[in-house]
Each structure stands twice: as C-alpha cells, then as structure tokens.
C-alpha positions as CSV (number, residue, x, y, z in Angstrom):
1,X,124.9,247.4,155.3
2,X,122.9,245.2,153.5
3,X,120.1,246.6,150.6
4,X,117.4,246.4,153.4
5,X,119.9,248.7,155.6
6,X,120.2,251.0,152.7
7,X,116.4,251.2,152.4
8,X,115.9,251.9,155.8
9,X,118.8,254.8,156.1
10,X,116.9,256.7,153.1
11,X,113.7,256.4,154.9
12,X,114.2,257.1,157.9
13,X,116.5,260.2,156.9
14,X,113.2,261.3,155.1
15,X,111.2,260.8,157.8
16,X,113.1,262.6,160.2
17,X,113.4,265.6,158.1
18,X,109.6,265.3,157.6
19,X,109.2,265.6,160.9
20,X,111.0,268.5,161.1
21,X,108.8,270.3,159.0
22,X,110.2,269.6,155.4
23,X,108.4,269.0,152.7
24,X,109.8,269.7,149.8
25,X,112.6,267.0,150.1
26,X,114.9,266.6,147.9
27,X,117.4,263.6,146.9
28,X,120.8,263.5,145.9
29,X,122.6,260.2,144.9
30,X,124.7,258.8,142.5
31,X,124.2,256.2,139.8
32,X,121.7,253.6,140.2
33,X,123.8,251.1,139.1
34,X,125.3,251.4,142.3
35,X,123.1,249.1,144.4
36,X,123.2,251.0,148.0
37,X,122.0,254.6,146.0
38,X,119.4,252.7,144.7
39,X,117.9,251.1,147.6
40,X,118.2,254.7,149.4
41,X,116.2,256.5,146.8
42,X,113.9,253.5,147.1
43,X,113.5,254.5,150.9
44,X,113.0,257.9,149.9
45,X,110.2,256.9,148.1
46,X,108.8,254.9,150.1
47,X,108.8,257.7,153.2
48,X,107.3,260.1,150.9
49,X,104.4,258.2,149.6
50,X,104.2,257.2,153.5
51,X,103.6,260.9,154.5
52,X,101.1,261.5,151.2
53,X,103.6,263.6,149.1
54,X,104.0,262.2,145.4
55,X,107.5,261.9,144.6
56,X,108.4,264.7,141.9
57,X,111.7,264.6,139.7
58,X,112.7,267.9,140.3
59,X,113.1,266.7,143.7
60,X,115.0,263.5,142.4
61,X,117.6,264.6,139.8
62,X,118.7,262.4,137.7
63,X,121.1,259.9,138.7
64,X,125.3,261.9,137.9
C-alpha cells in the first residue's frame, strides 16, 4: 500500500466511524518515522477537518 493507500485507510476508517455517530475519535499509531503511521494520521486529519471537528491532541497521543 502505497502512502496515498495509507492516507486513504485512515480516512476512510474515520469517516466510517463518524458516520456511526463518533465524534470524539481518537488515534493510535506508532512513530512517525514510520511512513505508513504517518500518512494514516494524516488521513485522520484530513477526515476530521472534513466533518468540521478540529483535531485535538488528547485525541492524538503522541507518537510511542
């Protein structure tokens, strides 16, 4: 899966829990250095900002 596949797999997991009803989503990765936990926070993100909700680090730990 290539960084655009990544992208996509953490935004449209976001998305479908947003449509569930979720909105106080939270994400759990591992380092950033790591390119395809990266580019699924990115997605993340990006489907949050999509659906109005600011990102907040609570929500976003810090990478382990």
């Amino acid at each position: 899966m290539g960084s655009y596949g990544n992208a996509l797999a953490g935004e449209e997991a976001t998305d479908y829990l947003y449509e569930m009803g979720h909105r106080r989503i939270a994400y759990f990765g591992v380092s950033n250095a790591m390119l395809f936990s990266a580019e699924r926070r990115r997605g993340y993100q990006m489907s949050l900002l999509k659906h109005g909700i600011t990102p907040r680090e609570s929500c976003c730990p810090p990478e382990i």
